[in-house]
Biopython code that builds the backbone (N, CA, C, O; Angstrom):
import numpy as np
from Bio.PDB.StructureBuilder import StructureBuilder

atoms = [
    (1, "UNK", "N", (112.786, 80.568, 81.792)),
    (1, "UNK", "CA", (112.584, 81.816, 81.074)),
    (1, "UNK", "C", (111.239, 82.449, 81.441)),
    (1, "UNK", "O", (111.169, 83.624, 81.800)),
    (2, "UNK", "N", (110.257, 81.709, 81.353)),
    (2, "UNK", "CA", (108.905, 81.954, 81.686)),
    (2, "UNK", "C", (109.000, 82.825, 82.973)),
    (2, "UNK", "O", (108.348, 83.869, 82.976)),
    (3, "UNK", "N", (109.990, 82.400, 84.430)),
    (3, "UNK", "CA", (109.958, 82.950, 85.632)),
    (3, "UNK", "C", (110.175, 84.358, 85.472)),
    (3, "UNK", "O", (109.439, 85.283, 85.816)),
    (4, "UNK", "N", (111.873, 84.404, 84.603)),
    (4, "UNK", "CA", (111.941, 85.806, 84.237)),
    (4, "UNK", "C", (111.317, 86.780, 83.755)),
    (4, "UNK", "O", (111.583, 87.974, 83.897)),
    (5, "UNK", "N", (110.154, 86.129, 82.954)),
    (5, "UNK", "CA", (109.238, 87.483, 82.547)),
    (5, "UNK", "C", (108.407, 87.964, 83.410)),
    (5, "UNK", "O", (107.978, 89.117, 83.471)),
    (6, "UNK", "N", (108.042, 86.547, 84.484)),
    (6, "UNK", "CA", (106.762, 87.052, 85.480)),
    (6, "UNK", "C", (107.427, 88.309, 86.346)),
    (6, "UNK", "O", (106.951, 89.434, 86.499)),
    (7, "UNK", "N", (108.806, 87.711, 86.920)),
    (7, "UNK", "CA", (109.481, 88.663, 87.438)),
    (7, "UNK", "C", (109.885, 89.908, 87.156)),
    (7, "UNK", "O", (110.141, 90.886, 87.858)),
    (8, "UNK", "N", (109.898, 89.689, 85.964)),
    (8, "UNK", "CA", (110.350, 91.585, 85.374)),
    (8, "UNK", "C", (108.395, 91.993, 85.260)),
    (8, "UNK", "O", (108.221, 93.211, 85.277)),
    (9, "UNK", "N", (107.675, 91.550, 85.204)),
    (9, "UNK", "CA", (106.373, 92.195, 84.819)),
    (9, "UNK", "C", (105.576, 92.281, 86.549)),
    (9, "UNK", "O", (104.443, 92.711, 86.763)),
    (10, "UNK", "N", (106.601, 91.713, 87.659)),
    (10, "UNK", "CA", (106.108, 92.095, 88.658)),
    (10, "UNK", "C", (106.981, 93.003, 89.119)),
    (10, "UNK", "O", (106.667, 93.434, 90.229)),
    (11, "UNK", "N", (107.738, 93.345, 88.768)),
    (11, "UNK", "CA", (109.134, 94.493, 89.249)),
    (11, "UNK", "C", (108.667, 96.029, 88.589)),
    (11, "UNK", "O", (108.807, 97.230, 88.820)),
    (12, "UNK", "N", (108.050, 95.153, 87.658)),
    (12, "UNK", "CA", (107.629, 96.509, 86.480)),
    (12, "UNK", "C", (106.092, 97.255, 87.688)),
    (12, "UNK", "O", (105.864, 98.388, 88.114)),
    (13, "UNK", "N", (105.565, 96.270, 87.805)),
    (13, "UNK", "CA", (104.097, 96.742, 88.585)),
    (13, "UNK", "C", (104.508, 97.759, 89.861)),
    (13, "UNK", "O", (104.158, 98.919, 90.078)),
    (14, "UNK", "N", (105.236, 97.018, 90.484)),
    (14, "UNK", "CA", (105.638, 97.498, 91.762)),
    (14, "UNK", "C", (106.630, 99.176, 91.481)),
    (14, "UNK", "O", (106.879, 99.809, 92.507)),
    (15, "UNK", "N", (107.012, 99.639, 90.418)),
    (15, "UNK", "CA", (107.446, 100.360, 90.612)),
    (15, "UNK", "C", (106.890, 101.714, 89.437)),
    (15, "UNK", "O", (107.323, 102.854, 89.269)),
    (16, "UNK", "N", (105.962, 101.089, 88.900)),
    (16, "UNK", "CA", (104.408, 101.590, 88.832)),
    (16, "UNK", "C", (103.785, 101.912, 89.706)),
    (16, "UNK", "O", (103.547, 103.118, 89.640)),
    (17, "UNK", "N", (103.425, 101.507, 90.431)),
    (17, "UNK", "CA", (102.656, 101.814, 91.689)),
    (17, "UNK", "C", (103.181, 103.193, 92.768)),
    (17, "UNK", "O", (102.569, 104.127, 93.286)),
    (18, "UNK", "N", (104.595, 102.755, 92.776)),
    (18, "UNK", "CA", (105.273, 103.897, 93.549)),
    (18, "UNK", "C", (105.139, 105.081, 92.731)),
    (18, "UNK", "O", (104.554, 106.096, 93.108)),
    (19, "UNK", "N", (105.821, 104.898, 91.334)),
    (19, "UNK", "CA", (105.809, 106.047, 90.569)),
    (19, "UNK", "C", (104.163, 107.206, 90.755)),
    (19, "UNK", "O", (104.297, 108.424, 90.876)),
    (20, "UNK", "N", (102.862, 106.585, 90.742)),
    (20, "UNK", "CA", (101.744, 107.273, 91.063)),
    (20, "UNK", "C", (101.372, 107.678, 92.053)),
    (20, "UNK", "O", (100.431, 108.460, 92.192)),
    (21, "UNK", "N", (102.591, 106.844, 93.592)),
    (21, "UNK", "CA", (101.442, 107.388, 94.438)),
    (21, "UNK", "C", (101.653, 108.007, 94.956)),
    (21, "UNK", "O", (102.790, 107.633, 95.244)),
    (22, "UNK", "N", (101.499, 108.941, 95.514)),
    (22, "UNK", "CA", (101.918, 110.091, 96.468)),
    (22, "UNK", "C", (102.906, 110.187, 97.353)),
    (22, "UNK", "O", (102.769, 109.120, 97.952)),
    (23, "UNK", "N", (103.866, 110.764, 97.882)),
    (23, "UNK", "CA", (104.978, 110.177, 99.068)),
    (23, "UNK", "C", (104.038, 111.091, 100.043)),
    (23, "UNK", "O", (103.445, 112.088, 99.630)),
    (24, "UNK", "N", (103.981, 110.632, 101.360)),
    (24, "UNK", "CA", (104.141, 111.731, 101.976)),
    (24, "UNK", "C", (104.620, 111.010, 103.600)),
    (24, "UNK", "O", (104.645, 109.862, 104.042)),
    (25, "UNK", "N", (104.990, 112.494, 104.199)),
    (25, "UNK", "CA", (105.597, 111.601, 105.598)),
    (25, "UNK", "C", (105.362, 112.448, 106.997)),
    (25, "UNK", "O", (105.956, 113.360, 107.574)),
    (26, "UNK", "N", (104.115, 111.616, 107.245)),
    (26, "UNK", "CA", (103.559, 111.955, 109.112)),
    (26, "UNK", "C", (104.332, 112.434, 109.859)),
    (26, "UNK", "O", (105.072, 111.731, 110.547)),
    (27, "UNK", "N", (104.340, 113.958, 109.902)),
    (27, "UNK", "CA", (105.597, 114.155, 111.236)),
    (27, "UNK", "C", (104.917, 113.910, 112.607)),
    (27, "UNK", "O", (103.791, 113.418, 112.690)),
    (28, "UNK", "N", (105.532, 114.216, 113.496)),
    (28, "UNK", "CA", (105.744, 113.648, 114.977)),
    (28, "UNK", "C", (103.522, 114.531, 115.502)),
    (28, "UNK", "O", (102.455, 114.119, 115.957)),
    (29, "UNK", "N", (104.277, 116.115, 114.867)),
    (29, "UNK", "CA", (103.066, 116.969, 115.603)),
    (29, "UNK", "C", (103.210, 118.206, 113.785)),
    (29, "UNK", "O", (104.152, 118.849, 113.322)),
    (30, "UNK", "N", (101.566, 117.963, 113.241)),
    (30, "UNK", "CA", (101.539, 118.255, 112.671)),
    (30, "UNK", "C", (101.158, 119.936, 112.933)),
    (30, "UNK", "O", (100.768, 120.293, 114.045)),
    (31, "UNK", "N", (101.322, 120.967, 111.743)),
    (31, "UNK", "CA", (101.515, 122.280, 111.939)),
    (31, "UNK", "C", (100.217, 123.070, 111.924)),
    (31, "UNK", "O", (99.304, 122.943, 111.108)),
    (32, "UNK", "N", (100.261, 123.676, 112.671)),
    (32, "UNK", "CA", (98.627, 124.930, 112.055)),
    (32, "UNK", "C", (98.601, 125.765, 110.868)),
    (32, "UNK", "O", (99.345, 126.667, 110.484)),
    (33, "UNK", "N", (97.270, 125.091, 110.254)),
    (33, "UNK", "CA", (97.249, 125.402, 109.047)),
    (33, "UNK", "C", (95.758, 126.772, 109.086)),
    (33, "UNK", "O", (94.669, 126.737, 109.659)),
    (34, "UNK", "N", (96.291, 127.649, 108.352)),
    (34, "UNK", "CA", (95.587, 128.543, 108.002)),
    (34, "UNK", "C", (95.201, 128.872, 106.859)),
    (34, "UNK", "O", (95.802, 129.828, 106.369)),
    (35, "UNK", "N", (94.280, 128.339, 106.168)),
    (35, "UNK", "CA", (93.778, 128.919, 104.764)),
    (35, "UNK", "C", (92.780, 129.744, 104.140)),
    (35, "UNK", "O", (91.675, 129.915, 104.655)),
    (36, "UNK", "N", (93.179, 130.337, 102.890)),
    (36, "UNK", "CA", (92.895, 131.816, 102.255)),
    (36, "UNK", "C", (91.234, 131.280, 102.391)),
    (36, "UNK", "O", (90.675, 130.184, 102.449)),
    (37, "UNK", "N", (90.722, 133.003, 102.408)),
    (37, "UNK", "CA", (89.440, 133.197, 102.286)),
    (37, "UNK", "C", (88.437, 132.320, 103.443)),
    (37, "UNK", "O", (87.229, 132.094, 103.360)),
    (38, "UNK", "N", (89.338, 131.952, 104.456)),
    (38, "UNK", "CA", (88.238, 131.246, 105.177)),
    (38, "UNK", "C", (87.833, 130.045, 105.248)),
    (38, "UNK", "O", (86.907, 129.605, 105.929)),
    (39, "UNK", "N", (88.851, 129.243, 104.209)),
    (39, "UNK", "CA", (88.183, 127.792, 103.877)),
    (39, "UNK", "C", (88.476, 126.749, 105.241)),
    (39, "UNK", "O", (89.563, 127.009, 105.758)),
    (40, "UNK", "N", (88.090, 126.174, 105.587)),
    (40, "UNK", "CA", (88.012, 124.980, 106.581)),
    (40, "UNK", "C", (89.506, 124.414, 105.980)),
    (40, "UNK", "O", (89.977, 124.790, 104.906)),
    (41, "UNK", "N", (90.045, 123.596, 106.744)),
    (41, "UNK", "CA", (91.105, 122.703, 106.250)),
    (41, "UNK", "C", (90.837, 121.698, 105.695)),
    (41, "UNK", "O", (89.618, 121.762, 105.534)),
    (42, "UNK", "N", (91.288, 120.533, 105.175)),
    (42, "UNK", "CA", (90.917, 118.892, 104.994)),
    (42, "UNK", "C", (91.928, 118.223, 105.487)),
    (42, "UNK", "O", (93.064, 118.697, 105.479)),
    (43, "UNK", "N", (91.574, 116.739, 106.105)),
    (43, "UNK", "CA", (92.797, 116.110, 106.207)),
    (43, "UNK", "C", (93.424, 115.933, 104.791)),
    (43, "UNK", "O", (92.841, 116.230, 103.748)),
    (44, "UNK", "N", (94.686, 115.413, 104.877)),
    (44, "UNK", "CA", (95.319, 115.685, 103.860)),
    (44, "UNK", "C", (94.976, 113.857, 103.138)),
    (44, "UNK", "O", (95.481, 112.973, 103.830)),
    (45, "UNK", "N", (94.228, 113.391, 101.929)),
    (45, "UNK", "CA", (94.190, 112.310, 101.620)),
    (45, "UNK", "C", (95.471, 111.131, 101.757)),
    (45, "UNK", "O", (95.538, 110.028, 102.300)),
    (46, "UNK", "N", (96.383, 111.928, 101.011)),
    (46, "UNK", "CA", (97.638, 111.010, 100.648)),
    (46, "UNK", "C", (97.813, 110.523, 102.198)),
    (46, "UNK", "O", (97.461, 109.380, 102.490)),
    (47, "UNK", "N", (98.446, 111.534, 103.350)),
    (47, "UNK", "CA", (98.506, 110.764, 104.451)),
    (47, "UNK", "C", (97.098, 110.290, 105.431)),
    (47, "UNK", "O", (96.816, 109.098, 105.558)),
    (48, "UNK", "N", (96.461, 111.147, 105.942)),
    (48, "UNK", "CA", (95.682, 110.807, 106.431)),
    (48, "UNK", "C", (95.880, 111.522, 108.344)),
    (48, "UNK", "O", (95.271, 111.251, 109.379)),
    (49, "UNK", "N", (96.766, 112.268, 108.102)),
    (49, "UNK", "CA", (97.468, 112.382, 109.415)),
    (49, "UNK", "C", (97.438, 114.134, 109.727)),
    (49, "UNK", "O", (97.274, 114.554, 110.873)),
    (50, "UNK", "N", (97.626, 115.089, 108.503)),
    (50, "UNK", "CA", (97.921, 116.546, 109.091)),
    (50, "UNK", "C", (96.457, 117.019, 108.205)),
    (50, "UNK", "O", (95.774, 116.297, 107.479)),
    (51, "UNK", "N", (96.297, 118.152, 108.466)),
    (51, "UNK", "CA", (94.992, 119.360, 107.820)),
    (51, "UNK", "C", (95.918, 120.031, 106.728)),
    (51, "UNK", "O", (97.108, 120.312, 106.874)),
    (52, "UNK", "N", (95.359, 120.176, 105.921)),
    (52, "UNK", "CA", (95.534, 120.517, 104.896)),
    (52, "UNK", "C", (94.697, 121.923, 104.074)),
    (52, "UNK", "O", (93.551, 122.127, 104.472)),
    (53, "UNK", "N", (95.021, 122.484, 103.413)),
    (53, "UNK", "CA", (93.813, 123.523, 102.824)),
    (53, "UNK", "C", (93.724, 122.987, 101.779)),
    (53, "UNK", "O", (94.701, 122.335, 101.412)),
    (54, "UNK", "N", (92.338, 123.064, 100.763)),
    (54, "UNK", "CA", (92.094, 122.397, 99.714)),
    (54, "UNK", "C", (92.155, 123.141, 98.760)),
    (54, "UNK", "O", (92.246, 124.362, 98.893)),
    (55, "UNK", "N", (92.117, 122.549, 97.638)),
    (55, "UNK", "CA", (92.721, 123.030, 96.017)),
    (55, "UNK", "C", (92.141, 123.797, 95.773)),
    (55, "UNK", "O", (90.924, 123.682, 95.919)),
    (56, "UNK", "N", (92.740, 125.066, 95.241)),
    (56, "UNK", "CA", (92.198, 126.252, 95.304)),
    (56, "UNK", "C", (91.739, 126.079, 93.515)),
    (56, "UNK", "O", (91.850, 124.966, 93.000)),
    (57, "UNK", "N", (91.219, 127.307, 92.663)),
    (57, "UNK", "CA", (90.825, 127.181, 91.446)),
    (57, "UNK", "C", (92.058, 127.091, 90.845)),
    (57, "UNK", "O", (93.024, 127.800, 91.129)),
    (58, "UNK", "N", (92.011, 125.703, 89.519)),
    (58, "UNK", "CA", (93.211, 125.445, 88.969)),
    (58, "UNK", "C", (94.379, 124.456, 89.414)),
    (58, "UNK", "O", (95.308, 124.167, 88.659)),
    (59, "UNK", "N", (94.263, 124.031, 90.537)),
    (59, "UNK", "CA", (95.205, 123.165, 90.912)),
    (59, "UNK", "C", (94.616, 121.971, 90.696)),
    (59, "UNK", "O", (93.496, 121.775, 90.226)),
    (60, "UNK", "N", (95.656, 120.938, 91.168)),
    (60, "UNK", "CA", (94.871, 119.607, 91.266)),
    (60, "UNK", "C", (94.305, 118.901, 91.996)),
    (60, "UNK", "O", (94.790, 118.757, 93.118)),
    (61, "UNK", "N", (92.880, 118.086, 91.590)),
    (61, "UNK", "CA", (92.170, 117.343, 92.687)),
    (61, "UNK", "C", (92.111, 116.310, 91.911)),
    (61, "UNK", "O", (92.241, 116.176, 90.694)),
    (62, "UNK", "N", (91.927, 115.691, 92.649)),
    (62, "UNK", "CA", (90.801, 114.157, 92.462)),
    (62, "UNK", "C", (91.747, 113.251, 93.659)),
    (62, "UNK", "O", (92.713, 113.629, 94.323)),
    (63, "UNK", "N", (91.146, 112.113, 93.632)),
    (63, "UNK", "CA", (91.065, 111.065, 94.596)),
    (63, "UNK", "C", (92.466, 110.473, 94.090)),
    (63, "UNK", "O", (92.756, 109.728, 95.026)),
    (64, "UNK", "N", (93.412, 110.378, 93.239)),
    (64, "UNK", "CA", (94.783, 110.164, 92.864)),
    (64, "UNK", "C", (95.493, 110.827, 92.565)),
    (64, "UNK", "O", (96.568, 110.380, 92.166)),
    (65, "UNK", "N", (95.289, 112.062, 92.597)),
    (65, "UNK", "CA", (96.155, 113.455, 92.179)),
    (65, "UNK", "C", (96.190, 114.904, 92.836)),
    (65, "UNK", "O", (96.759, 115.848, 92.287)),
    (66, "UNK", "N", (95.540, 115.000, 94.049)),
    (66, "UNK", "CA", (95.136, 116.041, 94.610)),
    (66, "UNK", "C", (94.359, 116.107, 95.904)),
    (66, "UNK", "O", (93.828, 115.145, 96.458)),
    (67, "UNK", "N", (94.357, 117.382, 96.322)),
    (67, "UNK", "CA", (93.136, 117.284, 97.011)),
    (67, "UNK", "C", (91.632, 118.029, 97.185)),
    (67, "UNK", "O", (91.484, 119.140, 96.675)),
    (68, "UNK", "N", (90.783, 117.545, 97.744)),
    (68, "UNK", "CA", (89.367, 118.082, 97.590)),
    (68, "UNK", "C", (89.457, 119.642, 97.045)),
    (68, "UNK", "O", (90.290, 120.441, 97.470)),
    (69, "UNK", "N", (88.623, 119.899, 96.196)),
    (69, "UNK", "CA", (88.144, 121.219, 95.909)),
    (69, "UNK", "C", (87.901, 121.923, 97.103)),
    (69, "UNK", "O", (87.526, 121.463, 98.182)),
    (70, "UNK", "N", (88.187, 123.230, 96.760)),
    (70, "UNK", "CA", (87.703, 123.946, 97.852)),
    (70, "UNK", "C", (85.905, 124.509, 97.575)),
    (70, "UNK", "O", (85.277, 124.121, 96.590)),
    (71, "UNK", "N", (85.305, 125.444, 98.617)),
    (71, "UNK", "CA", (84.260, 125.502, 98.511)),
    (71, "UNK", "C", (83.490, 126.025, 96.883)),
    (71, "UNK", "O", (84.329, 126.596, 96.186)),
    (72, "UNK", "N", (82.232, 125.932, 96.279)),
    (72, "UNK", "CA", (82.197, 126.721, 95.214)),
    (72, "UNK", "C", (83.070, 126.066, 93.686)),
    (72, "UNK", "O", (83.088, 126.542, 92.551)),
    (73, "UNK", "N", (83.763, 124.752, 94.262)),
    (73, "UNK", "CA", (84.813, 124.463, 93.199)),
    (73, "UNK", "C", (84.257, 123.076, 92.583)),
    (73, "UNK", "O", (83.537, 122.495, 93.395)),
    (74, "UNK", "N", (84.387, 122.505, 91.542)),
    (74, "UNK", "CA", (84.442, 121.341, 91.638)),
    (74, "UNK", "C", (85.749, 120.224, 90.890)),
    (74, "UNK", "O", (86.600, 120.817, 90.227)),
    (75, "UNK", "N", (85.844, 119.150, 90.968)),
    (75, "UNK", "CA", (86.892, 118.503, 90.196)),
    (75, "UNK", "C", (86.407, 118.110, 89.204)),
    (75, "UNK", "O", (85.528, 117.248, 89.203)),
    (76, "UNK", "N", (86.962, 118.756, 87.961)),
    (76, "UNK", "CA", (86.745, 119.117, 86.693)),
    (76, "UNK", "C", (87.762, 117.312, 86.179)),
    (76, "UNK", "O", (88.952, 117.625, 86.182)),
    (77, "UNK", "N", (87.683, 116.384, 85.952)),
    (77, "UNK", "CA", (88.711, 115.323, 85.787)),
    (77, "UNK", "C", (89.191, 115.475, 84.111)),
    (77, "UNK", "O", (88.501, 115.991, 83.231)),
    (78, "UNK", "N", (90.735, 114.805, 83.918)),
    (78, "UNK", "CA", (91.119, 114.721, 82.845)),
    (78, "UNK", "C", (90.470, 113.400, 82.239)),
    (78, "UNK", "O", (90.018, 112.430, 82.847)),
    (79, "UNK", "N", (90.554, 113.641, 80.845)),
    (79, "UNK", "CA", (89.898, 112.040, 80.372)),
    (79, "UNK", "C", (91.466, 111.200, 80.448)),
    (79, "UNK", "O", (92.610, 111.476, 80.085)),
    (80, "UNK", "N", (90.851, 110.120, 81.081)),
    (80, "UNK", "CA", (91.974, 108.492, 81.336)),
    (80, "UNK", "C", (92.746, 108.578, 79.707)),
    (80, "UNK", "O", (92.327, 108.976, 78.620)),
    (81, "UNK", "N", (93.897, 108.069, 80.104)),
    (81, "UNK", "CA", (94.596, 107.785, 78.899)),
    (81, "UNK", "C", (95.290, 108.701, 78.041)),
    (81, "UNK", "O", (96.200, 108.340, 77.294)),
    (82, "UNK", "N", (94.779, 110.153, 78.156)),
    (82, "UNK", "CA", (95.676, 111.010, 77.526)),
    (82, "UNK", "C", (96.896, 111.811, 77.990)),
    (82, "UNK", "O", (97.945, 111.844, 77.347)),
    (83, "UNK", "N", (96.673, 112.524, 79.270)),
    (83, "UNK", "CA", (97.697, 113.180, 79.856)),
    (83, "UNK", "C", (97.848, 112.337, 81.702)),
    (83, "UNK", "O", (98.595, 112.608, 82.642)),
    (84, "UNK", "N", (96.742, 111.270, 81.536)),
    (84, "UNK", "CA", (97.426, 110.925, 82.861)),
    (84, "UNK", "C", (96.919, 109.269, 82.322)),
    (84, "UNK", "O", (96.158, 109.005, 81.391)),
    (85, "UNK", "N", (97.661, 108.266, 83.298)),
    (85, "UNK", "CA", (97.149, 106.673, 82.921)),
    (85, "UNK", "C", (95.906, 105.968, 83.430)),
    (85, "UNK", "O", (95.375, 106.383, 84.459)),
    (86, "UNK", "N", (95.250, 104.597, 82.568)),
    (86, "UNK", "CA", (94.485, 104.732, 82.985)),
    (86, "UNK", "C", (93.808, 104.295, 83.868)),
    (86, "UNK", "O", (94.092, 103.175, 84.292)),
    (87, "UNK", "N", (92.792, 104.956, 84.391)),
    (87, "UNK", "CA", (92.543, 104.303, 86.135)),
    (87, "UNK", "C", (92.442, 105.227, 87.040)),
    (87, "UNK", "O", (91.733, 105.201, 88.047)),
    (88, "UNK", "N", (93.287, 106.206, 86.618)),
    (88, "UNK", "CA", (93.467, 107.389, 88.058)),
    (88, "UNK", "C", (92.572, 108.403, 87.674)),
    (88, "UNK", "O", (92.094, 108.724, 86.586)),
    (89, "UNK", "N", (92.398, 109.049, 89.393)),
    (89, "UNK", "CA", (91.150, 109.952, 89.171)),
    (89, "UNK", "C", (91.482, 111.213, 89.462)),
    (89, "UNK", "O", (91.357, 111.655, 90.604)),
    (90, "UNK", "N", (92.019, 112.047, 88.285)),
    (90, "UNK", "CA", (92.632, 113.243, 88.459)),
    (90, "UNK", "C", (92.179, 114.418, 87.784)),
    (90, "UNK", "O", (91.471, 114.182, 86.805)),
    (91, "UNK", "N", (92.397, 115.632, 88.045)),
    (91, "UNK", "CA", (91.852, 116.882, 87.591)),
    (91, "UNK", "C", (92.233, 117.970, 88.005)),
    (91, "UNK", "O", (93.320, 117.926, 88.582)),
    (92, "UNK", "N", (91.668, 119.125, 87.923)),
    (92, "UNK", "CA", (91.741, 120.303, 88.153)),
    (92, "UNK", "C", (90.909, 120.902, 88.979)),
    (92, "UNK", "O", (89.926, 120.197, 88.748)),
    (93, "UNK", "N", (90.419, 121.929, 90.042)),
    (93, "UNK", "CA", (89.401, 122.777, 90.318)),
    (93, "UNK", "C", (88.787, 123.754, 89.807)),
    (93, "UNK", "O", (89.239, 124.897, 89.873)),
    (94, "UNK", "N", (87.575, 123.434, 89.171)),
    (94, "UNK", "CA", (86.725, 124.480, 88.672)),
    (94, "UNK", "C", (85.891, 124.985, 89.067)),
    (94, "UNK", "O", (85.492, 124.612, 90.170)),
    (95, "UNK", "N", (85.112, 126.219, 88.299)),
    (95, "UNK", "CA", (84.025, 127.058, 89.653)),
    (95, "UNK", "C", (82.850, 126.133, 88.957)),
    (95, "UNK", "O", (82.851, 125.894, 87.749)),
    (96, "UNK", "N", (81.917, 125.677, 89.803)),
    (96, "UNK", "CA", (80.479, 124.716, 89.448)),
    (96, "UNK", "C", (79.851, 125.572, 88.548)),
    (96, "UNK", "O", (78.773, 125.256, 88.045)),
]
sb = StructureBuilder()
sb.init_structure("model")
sb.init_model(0)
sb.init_chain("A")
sb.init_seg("    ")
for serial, (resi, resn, name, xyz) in enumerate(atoms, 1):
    if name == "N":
        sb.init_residue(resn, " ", resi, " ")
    sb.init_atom(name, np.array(xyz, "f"), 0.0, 1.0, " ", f" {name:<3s}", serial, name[0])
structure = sb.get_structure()
């Protein structure tokens, strides 16, 4: 009995984990990216592979939910535990 719980509380983790993390999927030749107002691109965190434009005011950033602020912006984070779980580092873009 004991096995069965470890097993459901490692089945449970593992699909925890997926549920938070980002999908994303490296194509062959990634696309040219052009973004508003001039901003530089970023690689894109989740993959690590295409450019990306960064979170404009209001969207989401942080290091588990988004990506980098754009210039002038910063990541404003939610407090852990209420609207997101806890541990992750997530937010919004705000002007500094």
């Amino acid at each position: 009995m004991k096995w069965i719980a470890i097993l459901f509380l490692f089945a449970s983790l593992i699909s925890y984990s997926k549920a938070i993390s980002p999908i994303c999927f490296c194509p062959e030749n990634c696309p040219p990216v052009e973004c508003p107002n001039g901003e530089a691109p970023v690689i894109n965190p989740a993959c690590r592979c295409c450019l990306v434009c960064p979170a404009q005011q209001g969207e989401f950033c942080g290091a588990d939910c988004g990506l980098p602020c754009a210039t002038n912006l910063k990541c404003e984070l939610f407090p852990s535990g209420i609207y997101i779980p806890l541990g992750l580092d997530c937010g919004t873009c705000q002007p500094e």
